[in-house]
N, C-alpha and C positions, 0 to 999 in steps of 0.2 A: 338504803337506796331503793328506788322504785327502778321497775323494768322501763321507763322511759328516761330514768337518768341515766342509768346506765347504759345505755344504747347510744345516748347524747355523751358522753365522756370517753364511749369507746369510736365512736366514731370523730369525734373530734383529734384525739389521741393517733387515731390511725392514716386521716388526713394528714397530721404533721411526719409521723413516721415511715407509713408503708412507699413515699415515695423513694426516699433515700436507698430501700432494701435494695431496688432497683440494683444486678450487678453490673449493668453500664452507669451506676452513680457511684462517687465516692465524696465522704466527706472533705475538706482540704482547705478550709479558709483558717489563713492566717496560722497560728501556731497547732493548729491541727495539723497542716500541712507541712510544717517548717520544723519542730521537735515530736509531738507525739506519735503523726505514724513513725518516721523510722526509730524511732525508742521503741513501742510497743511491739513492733516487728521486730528487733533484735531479741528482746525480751520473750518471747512467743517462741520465736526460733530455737529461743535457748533453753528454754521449761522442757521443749519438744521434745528436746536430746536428752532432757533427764537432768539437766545442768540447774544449780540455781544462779540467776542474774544479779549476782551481789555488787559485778563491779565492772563497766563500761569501757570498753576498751579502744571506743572509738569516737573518743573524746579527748582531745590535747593528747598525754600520753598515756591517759587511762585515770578515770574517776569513780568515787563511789557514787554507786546507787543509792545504797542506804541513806548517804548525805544529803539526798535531795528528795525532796516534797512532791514534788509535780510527778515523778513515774508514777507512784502510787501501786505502787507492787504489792503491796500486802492488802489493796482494795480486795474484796469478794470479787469482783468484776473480773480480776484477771484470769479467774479460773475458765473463762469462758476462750481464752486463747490455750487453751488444752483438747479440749473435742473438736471446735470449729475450726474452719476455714478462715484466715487470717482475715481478710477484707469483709467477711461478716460478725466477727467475732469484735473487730474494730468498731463496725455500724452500734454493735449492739452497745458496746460498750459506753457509747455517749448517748443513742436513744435511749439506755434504760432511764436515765435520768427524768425524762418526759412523766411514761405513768409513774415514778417513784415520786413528783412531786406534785403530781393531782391526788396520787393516793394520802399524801402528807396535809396535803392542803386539807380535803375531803374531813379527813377523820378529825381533824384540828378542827376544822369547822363547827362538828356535829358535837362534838366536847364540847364547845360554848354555847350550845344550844340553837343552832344555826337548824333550819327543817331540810330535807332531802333537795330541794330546788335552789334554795339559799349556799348550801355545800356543792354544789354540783358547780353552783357556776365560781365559787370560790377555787376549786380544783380549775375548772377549764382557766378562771384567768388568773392564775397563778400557773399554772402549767405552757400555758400560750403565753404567757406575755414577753414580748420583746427580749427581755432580760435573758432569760432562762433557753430561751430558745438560740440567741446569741451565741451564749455558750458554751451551747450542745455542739453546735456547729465550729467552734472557735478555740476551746478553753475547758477541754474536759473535768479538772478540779475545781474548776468553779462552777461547772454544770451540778458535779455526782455532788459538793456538797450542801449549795444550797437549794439543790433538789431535795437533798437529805431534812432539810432544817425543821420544815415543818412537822414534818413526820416524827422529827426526837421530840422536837417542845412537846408533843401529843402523848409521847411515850415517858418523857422526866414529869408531864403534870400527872398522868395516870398513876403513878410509880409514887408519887407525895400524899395522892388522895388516899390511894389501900397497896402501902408497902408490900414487897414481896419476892421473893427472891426469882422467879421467871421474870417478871417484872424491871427488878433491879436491871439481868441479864438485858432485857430486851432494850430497856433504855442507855446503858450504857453501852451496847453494841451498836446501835442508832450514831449516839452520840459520838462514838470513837471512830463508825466509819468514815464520818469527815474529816478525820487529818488522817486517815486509813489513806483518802482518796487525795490527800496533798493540798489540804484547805481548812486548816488549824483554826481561819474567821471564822469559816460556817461553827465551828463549835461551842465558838466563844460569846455569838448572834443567839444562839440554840440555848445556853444559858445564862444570859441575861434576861432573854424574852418569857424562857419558862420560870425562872428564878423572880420576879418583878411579877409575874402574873401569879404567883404560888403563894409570895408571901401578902398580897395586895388583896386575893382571900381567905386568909388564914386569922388573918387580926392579930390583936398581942398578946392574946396570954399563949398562942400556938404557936408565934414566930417563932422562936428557940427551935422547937420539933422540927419544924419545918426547912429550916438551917440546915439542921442537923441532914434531914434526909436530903437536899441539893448538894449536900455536900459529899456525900458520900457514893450518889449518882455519878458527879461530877468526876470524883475521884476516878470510879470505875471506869468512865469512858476514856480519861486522859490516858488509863493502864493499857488498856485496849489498844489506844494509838500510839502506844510506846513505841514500837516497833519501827513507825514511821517517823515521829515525831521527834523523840529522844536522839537520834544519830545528825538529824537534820539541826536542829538545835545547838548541837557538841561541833558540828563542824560551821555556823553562824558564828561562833562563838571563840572559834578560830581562827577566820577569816579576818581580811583585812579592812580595821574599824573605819580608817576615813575613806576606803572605796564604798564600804558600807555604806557611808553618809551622806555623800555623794550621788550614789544609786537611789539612794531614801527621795529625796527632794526632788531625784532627773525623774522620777517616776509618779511622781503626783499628781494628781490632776485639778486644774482652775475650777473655780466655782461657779466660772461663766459656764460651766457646762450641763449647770444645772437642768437650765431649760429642757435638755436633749434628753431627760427624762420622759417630757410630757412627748416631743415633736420630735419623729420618727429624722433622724439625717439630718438634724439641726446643725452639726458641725460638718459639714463634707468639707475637713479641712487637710485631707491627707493631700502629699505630694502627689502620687499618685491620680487619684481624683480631678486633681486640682489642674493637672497635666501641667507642672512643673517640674518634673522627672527627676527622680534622688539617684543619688549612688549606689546605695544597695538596696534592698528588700525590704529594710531593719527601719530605714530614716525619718518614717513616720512618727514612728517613735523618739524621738528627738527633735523635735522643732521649734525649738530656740527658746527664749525667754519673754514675757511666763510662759509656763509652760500649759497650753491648752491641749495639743492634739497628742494625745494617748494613743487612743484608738477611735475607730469611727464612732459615730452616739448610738451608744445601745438603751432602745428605749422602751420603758412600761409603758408609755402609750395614756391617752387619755383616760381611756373608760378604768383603765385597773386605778388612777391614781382617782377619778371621783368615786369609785367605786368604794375604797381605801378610807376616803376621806369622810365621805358620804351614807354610803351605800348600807357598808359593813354595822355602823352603828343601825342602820334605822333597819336592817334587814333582822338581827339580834333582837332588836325593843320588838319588832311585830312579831318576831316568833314568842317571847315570851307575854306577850299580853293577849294571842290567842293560845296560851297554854294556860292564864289565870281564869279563862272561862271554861265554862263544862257544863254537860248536861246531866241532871240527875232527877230520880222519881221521888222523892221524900216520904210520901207514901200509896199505898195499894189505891189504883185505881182511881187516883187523885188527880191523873195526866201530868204530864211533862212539862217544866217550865223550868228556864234557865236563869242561870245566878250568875 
């Protein structure tokens, strides 16, 4: 990176963050406000004391932690409700997600051969865009892990191209800290995309190898997320199959929601909104059949989806077609001419 991208990513970065630090701000939309502060605050309160948070007490009549995905307690992140200040230690905990996913985006970039201006703006809009920012605000495990995402693909293709055991480590810790952070998708997004891209330049007489080593990647990350993942898992699997099934369908979403990808508030279809007024807090979530209003339209926005479509190819073809030209002397005093 050049000292003007960088300037340009940290300043964007810091537009979106440094307002929030503010401590007359606090985050609070939606399940941010409704489960994770007072979960991470009890959890914080109770590290404080020296205690570990294994098991929820102020829940029905007491449930496990380890059963559930969304604390995300064995995230890195929560060590940051040890030194700090709870209401900043909160902030940070979903702002990190921002630079972790321009850094992701970034280096993902420059590994396909993207130039410094090309990555830069792949980080800013993958970083900004709608999506992820949503999130940050709304939905901490789907912030920290598909903030994460880009940054493993980058770290499992590194890892396929010159094996190695730092390596291995790093991508597998990558990889595991998305269901660390209670978002088992982001891992499964993270190997497909790197797995599909790995073996798609490997050809066939190297696919076998190449198997071999996403698998073994793979392995190590799920190991890593044992912790979270494994308990969460044992107790799905205990749980009651047709409320299971039930919740599976009450929580999907239409396909007419597609649009709300491109056009920011396409659906303002909540109660609320709508100034139809529900019974509780929760009713948005449930709005009859089919079922369209989830949640408000969280949206990548126009430019990231031509950019996506468009942009990304023809930005890749020009970086390598001024990387097939060069300047060279052939011989002494012959001057300069290009090929």
């Amino acid at each position: 990176m050049t000292g003007a991208t960088r300037l340009l990513v940290g300043a964007v970065l810091a537009a979106l963050c440094v307002p929030v630090l503010d401590p007359e701000q606090q985050l609070f939309w939606r399940d941010t406000q409704r489960f994770f502060y007072p979960f991470k605050l009890a959890i914080a309160e109770r590290l404080r004391r020296g205690e570990l948070p294994f098991w929820d007490r102020w829940t029905e009549s007491g449930v496990s932690v380890l059963g559930q995905l969304t604390p995300g307690l064995w995230h890195p992140a929560t060590l940051l409700y040890l030194p700090l200040p709870f209401p900043l230690a909160f902030k940070l905990n979903h702002l990190l997600a921002l630079p972790a996913a321009a850094l992701g985006a970034l280096l993902l970039a420059r590994r396909l051969g993207a130039g410094a201006w090309a990555a830069t703006i792949a980080a800013l809009t993958y970083a900004g865009c709608g999506f992820l920012c949503a999130m940050t605000a709304s939905n901490l495990p789907f912030a920290l892990g598909h903030a994460t995402l880009p940054i493993a693909v980058w770290a499992i293709l590194r890892f396929t191209d010159a094996p190695g055991p730092s390596r291995l480590l790093l991508a597998a810790a990558l990889l595991g800290s998305c269901g660390l952070a209670g978002e088992p998708q982001s891992m499964l997004l993270a190997g497909l995309i790197a797995g599909a891209w790995a073996l798609l330049g490997a050809g066939v007489r190297a696919a076998p190898r190449m198997l071999a080593r996403l698998a073994l990647c793979g392995a190590c990350g799920v190991l890593l997320s044992a912790p979270a993942t494994l308990p969460a898992a044992e107790r799905l699997r205990l749980g009651d199959a047709r409320r299971l099934e039930r919740a599976a369908g009450m929580f999907s979403l239409d396909v007419r929601r597609l649009p709300g990808l491109a056009l920011p508030w396409a659906f303002d279809d909540t109660p609320e909104l709508a100034g139809a007024g529900s019974d509780t807090p929760y009713s948005e979530y449930f709005s009859g059949e089919p079922h369209v209003a989830f949640a408000d339209s969280i949206a990548l926005g126009l430019p990231a989806l031509i950019l996506a479509a468009f942009g990304g190819p023809a930005l890749l073809a020009g970086r390598r077609s001024s990387c097939s030209r060069r300047w060279e002397r052939p011989l002494p005093c012959s001057g300069w001419r290009r090929t």
